[in-house]
N, C-alpha and C positions, 0 to 999 in steps of 0.2 A: 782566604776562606770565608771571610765575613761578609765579605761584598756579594758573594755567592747566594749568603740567606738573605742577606739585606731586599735581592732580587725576589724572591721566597713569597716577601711579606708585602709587594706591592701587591696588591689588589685590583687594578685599576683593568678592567675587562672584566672582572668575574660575572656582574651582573649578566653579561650577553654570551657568555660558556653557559651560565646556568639556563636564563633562556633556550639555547640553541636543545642543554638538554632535557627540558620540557616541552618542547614543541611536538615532538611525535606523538604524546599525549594525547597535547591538543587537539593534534589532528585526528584522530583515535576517537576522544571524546566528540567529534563535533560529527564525525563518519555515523557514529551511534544515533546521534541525535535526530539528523540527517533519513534515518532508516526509521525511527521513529513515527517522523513528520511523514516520509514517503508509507506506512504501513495505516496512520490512520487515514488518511487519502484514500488508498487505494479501499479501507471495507467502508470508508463513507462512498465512494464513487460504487461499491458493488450496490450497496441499501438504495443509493438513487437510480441506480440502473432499472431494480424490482422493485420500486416504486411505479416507477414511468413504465414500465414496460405492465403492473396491473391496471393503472387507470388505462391504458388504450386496450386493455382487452374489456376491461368492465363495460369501457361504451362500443369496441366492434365485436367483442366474442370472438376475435379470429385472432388463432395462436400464430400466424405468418407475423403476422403485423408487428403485435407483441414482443416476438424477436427480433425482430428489425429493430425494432425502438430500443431494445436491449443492447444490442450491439452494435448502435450508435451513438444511446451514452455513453459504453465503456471505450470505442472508439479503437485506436490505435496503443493503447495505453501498454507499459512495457513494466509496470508491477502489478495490472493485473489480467489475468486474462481465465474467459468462463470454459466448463466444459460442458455440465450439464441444464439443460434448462428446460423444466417439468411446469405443465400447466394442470392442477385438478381439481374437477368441477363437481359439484353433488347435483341433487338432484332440484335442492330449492333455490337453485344460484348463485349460490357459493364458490369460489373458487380461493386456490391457494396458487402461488407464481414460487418458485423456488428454483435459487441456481446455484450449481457448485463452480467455486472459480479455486482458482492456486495463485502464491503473493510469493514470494520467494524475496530472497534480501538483494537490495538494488546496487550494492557495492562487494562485486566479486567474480567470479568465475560463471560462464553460462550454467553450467550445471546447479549450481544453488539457487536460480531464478524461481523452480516451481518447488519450492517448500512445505509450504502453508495451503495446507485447504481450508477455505471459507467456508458455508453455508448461511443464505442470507435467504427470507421467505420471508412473503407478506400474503396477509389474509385481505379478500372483499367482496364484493356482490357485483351481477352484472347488470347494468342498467338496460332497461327492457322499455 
């Protein structure tokens, strides 16, 4: 019966049971992290998209162009993608570039992909 606990009291693998059971953790925390990094990306990549896409309207005035430029920055991209994109002009040449896109979480089921709605807008002048 003693040789029994004796067995009990070796320790010698705990360190890699305990590892094995913090690892799903890890992996957990690092998925987060992961979605994070993918989520500032994607509304830094929206901001440059409606940057680019108002300087070429500023120097052509022509809203085709503008979205093309638009939707060659954002590209193929698969955490974000736009739906609306509004160009409004005054009357002293002014204009506002505004797009709505959806960001959805990059680790999961298709259905959770469009989550998040954006709205990102930039003001400028058109040069004449």
């Amino acid at each position: 019966m003693k040789n029994k606990w004796l067995a009990f009291k070796n320790e010698n693998g705990s360190l890699s049971i305990e590892f094995i059971g913090l690892l799903p953790f890890f992996f957990i925390l690092f998925l987060a992290f992961w979605q994070i990094i993918g989520s500032g990306a994607s509304l830094l990549l929206a901001q440059n998209a409606v940057n680019e896409s108002a300087k070429v309207y500023s120097v052509t005035a022509n809203v085709t162009e503008a979205e093309n430029t638009l939707q060659s920055v954002i590209g193929s991209s698969t955490i974000l993608s736009y739906e609306d994109f509004n160009i409004t002009q005054d009357s002293e040449g002014n204009f506002t570039v505004s797009i709505t896109g959806k960001h959805g979480i990059v680790f999961g089921p298709p259905s959770w992909r469009d989550v998040f709605e954006v709205t990102h807008q930039t003001y400028s002048r058109v040069i004449e």
